[in-house]
N, C-alpha and C positions, 0 to 999 in steps of 0.2 A: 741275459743280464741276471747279475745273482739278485735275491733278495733282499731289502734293505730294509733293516730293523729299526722299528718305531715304538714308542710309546703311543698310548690311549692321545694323551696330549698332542705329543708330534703328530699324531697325523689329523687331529684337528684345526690344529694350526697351517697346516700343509694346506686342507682343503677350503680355509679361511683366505688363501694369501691367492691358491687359485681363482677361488670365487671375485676375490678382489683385480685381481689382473682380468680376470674375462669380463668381469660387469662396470669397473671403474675406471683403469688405464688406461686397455682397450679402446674402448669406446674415445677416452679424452684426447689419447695420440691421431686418430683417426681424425676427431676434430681439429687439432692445432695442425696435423696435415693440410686437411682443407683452408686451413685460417692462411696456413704458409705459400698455398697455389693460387688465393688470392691476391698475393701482393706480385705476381707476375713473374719476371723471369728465371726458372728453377736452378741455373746454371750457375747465377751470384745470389741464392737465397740462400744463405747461415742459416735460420729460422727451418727451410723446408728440409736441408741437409741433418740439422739437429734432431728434428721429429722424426726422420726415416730413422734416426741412428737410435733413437729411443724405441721405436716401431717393433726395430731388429733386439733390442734389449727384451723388451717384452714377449714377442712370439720366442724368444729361445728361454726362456725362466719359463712358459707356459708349457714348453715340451718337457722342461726340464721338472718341471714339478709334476705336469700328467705319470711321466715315467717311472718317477719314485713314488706314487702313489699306487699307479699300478704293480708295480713290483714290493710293495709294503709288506712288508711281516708285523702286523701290531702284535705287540704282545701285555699284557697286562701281568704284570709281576705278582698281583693278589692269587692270578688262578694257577700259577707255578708252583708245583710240588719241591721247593726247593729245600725243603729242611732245613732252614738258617744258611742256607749258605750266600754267598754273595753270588747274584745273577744279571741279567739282562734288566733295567727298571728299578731295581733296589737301589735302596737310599743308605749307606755307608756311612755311618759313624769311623770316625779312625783318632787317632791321636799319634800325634806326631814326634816320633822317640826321639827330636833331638833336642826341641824346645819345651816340648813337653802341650803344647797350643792341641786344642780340640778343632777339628775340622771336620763337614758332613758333603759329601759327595751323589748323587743321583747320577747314574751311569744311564747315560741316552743315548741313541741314533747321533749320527755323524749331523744331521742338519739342528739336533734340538739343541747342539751342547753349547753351554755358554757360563762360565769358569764364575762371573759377575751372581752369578744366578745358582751358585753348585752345582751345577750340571756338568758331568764331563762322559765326552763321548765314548765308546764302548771300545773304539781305536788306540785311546790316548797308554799312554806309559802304567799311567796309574789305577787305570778302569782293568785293561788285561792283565797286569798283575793282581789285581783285585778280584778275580772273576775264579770262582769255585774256593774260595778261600771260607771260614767261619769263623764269627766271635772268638776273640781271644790270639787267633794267628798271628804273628808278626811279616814283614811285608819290605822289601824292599823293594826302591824302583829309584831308575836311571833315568832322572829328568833332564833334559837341558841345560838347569842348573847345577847337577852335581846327584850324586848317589843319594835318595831320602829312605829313613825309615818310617815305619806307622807299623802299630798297630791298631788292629781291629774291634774297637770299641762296640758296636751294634748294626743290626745288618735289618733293616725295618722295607716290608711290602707296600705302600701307599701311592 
């Protein structure tokens, strides 16, 4: 399995949401099991059918998360000899050549990225187009919605 790149964050929250699944869910689907083989016959219980089906929810998000933890590549964008360029972690200033609108972007791991939040993942149209570029560059990228331009307003480590 390849490596899967995380921010400092991401993989806090990674080992937050496990901690949460092994000491919280865990445990509660285990009880609503037992809650559900008490009312008797498993064959027409909804309730005990429900809870495996959560069961099964839970133990595969807990593989799923052990795996991308273990295979993490954190990386901290402060300790990156980047030179100003735009990298893996960098927060992305751009401005947007067609409306002329300021936008700022933080390029994350595939699991941190959330668009609500400027985060967008290292995957996305606009992150790999963004990736080795420096202040001042101009930028196009083939979104979904059509061809955008931007450029490269400031490129900041935090």
């Amino acid at each position: 399995m390849s490596k899967v790149p995380l921010t400092i964050h991401g993989a806090e929250l990674l080992k937050a949401e496990l901690q949460r699944l092994k000491t919280v869910d865990r445990p509660a689907i285990i009880q609503a099991i037992a809650e559900a083989r008490s009312h008797g016959d498993l064959s027409e219980n909804a309730e005990y059918a429900a809870a495996k089906e959560r069961q099964g929810f839970i133990e595969g998000r807990i593989l799923e998360v052990e795996g991308k933890l273990a295979n993490a590549q954190v990386i901290d964008p402060k300790l990156i000899d980047a030179d100003g360029r735009c990298v893996f972690g960098a927060t992305v200033a751009l401005e947007d050549g067609t409306s002329g609108d300021a936008v700022s972007y933080q390029i994350v791991g595939e699991d941190e990225a959330d668009i609500k939040q400027g985060k967008i993942s290292i995957t996305s149209p606009i992150a790999r187009a963004l990736i080795g570029k420096y202040p001042g560059d101009a930028v196009e990228v083939q979104t979904p919605g059509g061809l955008r331009a931007f450029e490269i307003v400031d490129v900041r480590y935090d």
